[in-house]
N, C-alpha and C positions, 0 to 999 in steps of 0.2 A: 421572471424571478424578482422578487421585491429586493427594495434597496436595501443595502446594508447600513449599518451606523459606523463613523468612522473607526471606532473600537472592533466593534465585529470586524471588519477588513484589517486589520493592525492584528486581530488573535488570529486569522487565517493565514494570513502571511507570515506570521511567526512559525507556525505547528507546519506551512509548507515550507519551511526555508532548508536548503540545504545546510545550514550551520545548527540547525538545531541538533544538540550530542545523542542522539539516540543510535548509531551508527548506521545509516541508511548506506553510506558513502563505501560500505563496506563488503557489498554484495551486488551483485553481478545478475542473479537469478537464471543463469545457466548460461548468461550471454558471453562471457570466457570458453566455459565449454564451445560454443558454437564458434567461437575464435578460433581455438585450437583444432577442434576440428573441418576447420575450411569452409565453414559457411556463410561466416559472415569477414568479409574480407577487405572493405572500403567502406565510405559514405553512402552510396547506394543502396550495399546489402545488409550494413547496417540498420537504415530505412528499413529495408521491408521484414527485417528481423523483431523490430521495436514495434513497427505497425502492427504486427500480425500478432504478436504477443499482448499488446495491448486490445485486436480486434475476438480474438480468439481466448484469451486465458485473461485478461482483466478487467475486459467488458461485460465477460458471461460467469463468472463468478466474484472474484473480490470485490465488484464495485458494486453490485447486489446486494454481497452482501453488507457492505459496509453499511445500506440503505436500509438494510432490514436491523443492523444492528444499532444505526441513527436510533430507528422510530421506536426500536426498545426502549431505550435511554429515555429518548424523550417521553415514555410513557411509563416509565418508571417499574418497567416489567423486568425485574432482577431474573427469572425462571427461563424469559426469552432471551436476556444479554445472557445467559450462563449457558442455554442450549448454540446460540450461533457463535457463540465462542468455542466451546467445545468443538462445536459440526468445523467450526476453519480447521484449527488443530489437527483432527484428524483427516480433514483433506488433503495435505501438504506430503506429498505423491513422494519425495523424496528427504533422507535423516537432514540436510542442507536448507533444507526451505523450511519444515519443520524449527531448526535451531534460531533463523531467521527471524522467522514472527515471534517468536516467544522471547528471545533476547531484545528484541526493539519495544515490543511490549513491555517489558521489563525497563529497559533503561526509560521509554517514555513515561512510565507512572511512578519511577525515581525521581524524574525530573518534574514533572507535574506536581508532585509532593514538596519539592525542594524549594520552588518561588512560589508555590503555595497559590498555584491556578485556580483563577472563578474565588478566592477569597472564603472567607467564613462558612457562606451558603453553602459552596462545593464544597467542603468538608468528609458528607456523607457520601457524595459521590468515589473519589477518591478510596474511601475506606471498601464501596464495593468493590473497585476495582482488587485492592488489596488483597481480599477474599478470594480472587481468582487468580492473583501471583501466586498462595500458597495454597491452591486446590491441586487437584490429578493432572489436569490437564494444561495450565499455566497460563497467561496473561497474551492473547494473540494481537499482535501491535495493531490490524486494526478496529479492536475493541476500546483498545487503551483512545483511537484518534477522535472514535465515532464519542468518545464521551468527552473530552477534552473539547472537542467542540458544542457538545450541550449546554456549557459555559456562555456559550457567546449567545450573540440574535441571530447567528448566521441561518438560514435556512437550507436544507436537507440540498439543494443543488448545488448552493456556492460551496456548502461543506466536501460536499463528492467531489469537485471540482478541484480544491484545493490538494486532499486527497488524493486524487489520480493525478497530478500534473508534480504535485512531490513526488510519485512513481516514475513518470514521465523522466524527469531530470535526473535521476539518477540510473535510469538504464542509456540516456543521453552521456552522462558524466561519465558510466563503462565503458563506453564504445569510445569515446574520447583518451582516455587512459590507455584501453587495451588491444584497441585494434592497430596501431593509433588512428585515432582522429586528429587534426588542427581544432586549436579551439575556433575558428572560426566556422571550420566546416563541421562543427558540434554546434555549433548556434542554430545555425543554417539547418543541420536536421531539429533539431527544435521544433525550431519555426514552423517545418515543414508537415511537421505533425500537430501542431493546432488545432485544425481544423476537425482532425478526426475525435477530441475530445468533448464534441457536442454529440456526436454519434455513442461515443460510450456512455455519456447521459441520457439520452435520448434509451438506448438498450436496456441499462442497466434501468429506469424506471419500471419496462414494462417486466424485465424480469423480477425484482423486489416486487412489483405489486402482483405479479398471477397467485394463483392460489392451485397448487401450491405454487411456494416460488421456485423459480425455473433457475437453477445453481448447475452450471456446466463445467465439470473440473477435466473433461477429456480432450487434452493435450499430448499425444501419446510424446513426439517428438522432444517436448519444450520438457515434460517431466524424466525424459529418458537421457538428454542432456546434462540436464541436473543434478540426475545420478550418477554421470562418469563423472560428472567435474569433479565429486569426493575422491575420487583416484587419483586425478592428474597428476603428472608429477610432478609441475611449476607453475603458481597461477600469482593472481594479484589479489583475488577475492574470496571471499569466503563462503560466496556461493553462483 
């Protein structure tokens, strides 16, 4: 990976921070569900709950495609950001995950508007996005990330990177709230998953670049969780 300039590292770590108000901090992604119903019960099965949803449902679709939705942007293809936006959209297997993307999308091109990201030149960027808040299908948050980062010099791995590991930490920051976790033993699975997000880079490459690309939404368990969590009758999250 080529180096960064210290600005490009400074917009990455912004757009990953958990303070940033797009309400990431707010959803779960079934992992409540999976609480409540006794599966994940400690640090441990926490772990292989986070692993396997990031090995199985983040590394074979959302990180793909955020890769295919990068190289739009960067290519200035409006027809191809507007089909894999849409294509997310309708992938989102349950009404919770669906409201998810579309509400963070939302607040992230709020907030991209508001201190006026990328300056003058992103202007037009921006205003595409715009057009996809008020189309049919709505603004899917990682459309809104993949062009927030067309901004910077970052290149298309540090960008995935940053990407996935703001995912990372807030299904970490779940399981610490709701399971409970200690926050030390929330660092600790952190940590502990590291490693695995050279592997979801490494995947997600070859799936973004096959032809076609290889977009895996079959999760039976992870999307069927996600659907009872709209039921439950006491949760902390909203998905």
């Amino acid at each position: 990976m080529a180096d960064l300039s210290v600005q490009g590292l400074c917009a990455l770590l912004h757009l990953a921070s958990p303070q940033l108000p797009v309400g990431g901090f707010s959803y779960s992604q079934g992992l409540e569900a999976a609480i409540e119903h006794g599966m994940v019960t400690d640090a441990d099965t926490a772990h292989v709950w986070v692993a396997d949803a990031l090995a199985h449902g983040f590394a074979r679709c959302e990180a793909p495609l955020w890769l295919l939705l990068r190289r739009a942007w960067a290519a200035d293809d409006a027809a191809a950001v507007a089909h894999w936006n849409q294509w997310f959209v309708a992938s989102r297997d349950s009404r919770e995950a669906r409201a998810e993307t579309l509400q963070m999308g939302w607040s992230l091109h709020s907030l991209l508007q508001s201190v006026q990201w990328g300056g003058e030149a992103f202007a037009p960027r921006l205003q595409q996005l715009r057009t996809l808040v008020d189309g049919p299908w709505g603004l899917a948050y990682p459309t809104a990330f993949a062009c927030a980062c067309a901004a910077t010099d970052a290149g298309e791995d540090h960008a995935l990177l940053a990407y996935g590991f703001a995912w990372l930490e807030n299904q970490v920051a779940a399981a610490i709230k709701a399971v409970p976790l200690g926050q030390v033993a929330g660092q600790k699975l952190l940590l502990a998953l590291h490693g695995r997000m050279a592997r979801m880079l490494e995947e997600s490459r070859g799936r973004a670049s096959a032809l076609p690309p290889q977009l895996d939404t079959i999760v039976p368990q992870w999307g069927l969780l996600q659907a009872r969590h709209e039921h439950q009758y006491s949760r902390l999250f909203r998905s």
